[in-house]
N, C-alpha and C positions, 0 to 999 in steps of 0.2 A: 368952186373948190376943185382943186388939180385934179382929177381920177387915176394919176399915176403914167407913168410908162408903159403900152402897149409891150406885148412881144410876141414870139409866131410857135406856136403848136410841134409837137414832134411831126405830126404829119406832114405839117407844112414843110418842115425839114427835109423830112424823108420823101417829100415829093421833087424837090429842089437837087436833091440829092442824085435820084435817079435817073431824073433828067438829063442831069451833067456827065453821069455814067455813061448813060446810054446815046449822049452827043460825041463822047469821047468814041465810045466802042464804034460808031461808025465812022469815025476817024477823024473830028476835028479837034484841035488843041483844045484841054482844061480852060476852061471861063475863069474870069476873074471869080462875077457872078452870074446867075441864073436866075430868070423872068419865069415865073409860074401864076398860074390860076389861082383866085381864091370860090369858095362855095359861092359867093354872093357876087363874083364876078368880076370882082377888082382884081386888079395887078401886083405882083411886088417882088424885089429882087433880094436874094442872099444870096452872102458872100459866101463863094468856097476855101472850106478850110485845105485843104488838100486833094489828091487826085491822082492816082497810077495805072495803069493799064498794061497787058500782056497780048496777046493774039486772039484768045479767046475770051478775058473779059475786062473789067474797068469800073474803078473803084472812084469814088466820090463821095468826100467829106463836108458835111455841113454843122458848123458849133451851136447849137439851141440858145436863143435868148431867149428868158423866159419873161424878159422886161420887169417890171417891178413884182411881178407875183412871186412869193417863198415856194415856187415849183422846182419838186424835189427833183429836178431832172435840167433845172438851170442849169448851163456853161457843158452839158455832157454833148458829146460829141455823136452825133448820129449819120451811119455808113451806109451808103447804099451799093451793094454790087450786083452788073448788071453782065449775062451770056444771053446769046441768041437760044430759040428756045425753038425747039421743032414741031409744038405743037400749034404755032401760030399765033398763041393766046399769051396775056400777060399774066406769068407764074407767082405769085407771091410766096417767100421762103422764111422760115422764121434764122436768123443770124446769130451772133452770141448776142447776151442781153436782152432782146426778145422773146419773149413769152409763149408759149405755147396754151391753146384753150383747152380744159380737160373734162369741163362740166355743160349739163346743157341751159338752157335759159339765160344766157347772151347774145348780142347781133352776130356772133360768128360761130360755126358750128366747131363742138368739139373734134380736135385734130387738128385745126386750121393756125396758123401763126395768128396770135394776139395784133391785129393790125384792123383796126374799127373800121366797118362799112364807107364813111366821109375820107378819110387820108386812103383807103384804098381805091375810090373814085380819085382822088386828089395827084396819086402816084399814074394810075392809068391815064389820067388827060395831059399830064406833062410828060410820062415817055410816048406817048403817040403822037407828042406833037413833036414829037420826032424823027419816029419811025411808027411803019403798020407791023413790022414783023415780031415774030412774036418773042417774047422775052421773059427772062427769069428773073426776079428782082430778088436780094437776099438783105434786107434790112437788117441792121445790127446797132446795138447800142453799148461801147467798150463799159464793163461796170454793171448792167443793167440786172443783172441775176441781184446782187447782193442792193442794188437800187428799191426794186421791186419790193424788197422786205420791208421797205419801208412805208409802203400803199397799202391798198385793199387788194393788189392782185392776189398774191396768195390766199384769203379767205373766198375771193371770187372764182378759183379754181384757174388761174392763170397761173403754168408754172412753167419756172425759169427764166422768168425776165420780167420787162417791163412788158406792159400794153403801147401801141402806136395809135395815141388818142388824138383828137379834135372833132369839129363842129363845124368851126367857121374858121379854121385856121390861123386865129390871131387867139391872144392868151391876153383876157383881161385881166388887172393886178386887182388882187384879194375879191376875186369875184367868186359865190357859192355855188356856181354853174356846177363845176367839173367835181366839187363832195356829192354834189345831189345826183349826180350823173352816174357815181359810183352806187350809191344809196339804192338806187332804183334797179340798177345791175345786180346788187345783193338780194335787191326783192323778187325781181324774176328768177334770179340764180334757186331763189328758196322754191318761190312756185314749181319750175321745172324740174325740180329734184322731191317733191312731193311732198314740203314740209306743210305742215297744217298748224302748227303752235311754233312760233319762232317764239325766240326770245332776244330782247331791246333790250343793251346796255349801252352805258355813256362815252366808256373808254376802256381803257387795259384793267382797272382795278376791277370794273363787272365783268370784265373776259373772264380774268383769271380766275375771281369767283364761280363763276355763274359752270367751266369746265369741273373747278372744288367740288360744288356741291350737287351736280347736277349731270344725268348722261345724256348729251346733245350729240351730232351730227355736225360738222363745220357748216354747212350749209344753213341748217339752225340760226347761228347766233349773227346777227345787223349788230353792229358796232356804230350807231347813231351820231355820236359828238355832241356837238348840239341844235342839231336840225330836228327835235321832236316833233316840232308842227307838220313838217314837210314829210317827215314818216309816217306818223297814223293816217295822215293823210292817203299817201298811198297804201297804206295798208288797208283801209277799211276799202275801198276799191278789188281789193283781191280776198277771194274764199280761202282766207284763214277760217280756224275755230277758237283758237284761244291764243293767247298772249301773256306775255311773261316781263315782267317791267323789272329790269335787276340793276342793281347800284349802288354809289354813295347818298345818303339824302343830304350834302353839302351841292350837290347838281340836281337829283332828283325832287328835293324838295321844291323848287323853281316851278314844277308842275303844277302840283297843288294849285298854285297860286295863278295859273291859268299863265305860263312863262314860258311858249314853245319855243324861244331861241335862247337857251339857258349859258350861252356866251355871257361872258361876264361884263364885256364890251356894253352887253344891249338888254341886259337882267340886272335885278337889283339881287343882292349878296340874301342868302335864305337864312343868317344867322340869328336875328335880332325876330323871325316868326318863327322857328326852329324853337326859341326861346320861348317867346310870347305863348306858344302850344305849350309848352314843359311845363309852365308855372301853372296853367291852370289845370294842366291833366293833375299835377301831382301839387297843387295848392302851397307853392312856395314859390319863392324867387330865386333865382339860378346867380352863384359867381359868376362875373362876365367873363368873356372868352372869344376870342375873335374868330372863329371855326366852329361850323357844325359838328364836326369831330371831334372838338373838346367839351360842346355841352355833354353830348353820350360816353365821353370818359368820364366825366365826374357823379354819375349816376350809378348806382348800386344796380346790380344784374335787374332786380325784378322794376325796376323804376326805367331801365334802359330800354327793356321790352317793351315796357307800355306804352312809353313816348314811339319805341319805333312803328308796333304794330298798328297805330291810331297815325301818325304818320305814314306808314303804308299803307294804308285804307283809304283817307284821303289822294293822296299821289293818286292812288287805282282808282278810284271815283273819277276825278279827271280828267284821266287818260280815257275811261269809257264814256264820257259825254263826248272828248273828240272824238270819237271814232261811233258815234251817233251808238251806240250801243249796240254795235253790229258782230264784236265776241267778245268772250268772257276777258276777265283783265285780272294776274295776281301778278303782285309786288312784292318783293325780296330788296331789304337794305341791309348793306353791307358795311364794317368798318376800312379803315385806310387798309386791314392788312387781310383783307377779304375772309372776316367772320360774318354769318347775319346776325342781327343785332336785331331784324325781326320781321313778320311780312303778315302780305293780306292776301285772301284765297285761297282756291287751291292748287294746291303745285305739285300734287302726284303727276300728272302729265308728264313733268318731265326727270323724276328718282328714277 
């Protein structure tokens, strides 16, 4: 089976980049392209997209392929400019588009430009193999603020831009590396900021609820998708006390049924046991409907309730066998336009 088209990391960009800056600023003509390092030791050249210099510094463009991956940062063009720097050391600067850290419990301390431990190793070993002296490096991503809105950086307390991510500086297509990687940054983001009860939702419809009806912290609320295995996972690793499961049960019900990757790709559809629960809580057979969200419109308020809260209890059962029963677990389900429809436990924690 193909696994797609490779493509190369911002970092790796922005290593490629500075490189070429900093081959310029001491005076050699713009490269076509530029030979840099990988973490694992391999070689590999990109092509410059453009290039200008002045007396004092020099500019270098590299276009990000993001190879077959939907990375929201495919075809953006990433800049690196490069001055001699007086203290000897290699400067890292946040540029437009780049992000600045503002919270703690990430690999970079708050204040520092959003540019990850790996691509700032990756940036230092390709301008020194240029020069020893010391330099300022201003990475920039044209776009990258309103890019950014589109990640996790703003809930991760990365503001104003993007992040300068990688690992291994190649970008494998549709691979769960880089959601999990964000996921785990939200979990130390919560630890370091002293949260003790987060609360787990699916997507935007539990954001938007879960902010409704509830007073959180940004720090608070993991925005999951559908990596539920690989979050309680880490969760139950880290001294929480209690846990908050918020959502639609057209996603959440998946749970229940023991369904940590509730992609629809690789879960089967919660409608047709969504159903199969209804009929027997409430001793009849349901009009068919092809959404979880149409069986609980066609229910009378107190018949809605029952199916959700016995359905919330469940869910919550669940999720505290994964997390070996190591903190308490209440469930809040919500409709398409963020009502609860009904839940299990307790949720003063977080009124």
């Amino acid at each position: 089976m193909n696994a797609g088209r490779t493509g190369f990391t911002t970092g790796t960009c922005a290593a490629a980049a500075a490189k070429a800056a900093t081959m310029i600023l001491c005076g050699a003509p713009a490269p076509p392209e530029v030979d840099i390092g990988l973490p694992d030791g391999r070689r590999v050249s990109l092509p410059l997209e453009g290039a200008t210099s002045d007396k004092d510094t020099a500019t270098a463009v590299v276009r990000k392929d993001a190879g077959d991956d939907p990375d929201v940062t495919d075809g953006c063009l990433v800049t690196a400019s490069v001055a001699w720097d007086s203290s000897g050391k290699l400067v890292f600067i946040a540029g437009d588009g780049v992000g600045t850290v503002t919270r703690p419990g990430l690999s970079i301390p708050p204040g520092e430009p959003a540019i990850n431990p790996t691509p700032r190793r990756m940036i230092q070993e390709a301008v020194r193999e240029v020069t020893d002296r010391g330099v300022a490096v201003t990475v920039s991503i044209p776009g990258g603020k309103e890019l950014a809105e589109k990640t996790f950086n703003p809930r991760l307390g990365i503001a104003n831009g993007l992040s300068i991510l990688g690992t291994s500086g190649i970008v494998r297509p549709f691979s769960t590396g880089a959601l999990r990687d964000a996921l785990k940054c939200a979990l130390s983001v919560a630890t370091a900021c002293g949260i003790k009860s987060p609360v787990f939702v699916p997507g935007r419809i539990g954001e938007k609820a879960a902010h409704k009806h509830f007073q959180l912290t940004p720090e608070q609320l993991v925005e999951v998708g559908n990596e539920w295995g690989f979050v309680l996972d880490e969760a139950a690793k880290i001294d929480f006390n209690k846990l908050l499961v918020l959502g639609h049960p057209g996603k959440l019900a998946k749970l229940a049924r023991g369904q940590w990757d509730t992609h629809s790709a690789r879960s089967s559809s919660a409608v047709q046991w969504v159903a199969s629960l209804a009929g027997q809580l409430l001793g009849r057979a349901l009009p068919e409907t092809r959404t979880v969200e149409g069986i609980f419109r066609q229910l009378a308020p107190t018949d809605r309730k029952k199916l959700a809260d016995v359905l919330s209890a469940r869910i919550g059962n669940s999720v505290k066998r994964r997390l070996q029963n190591k903190l308490s677990v209440a469930t809040v389900l919500v409709d398409m336009r963020g009502e609860i429809l009904g839940l299990d436990g307790d949720i003063s924690e977080w009124r």
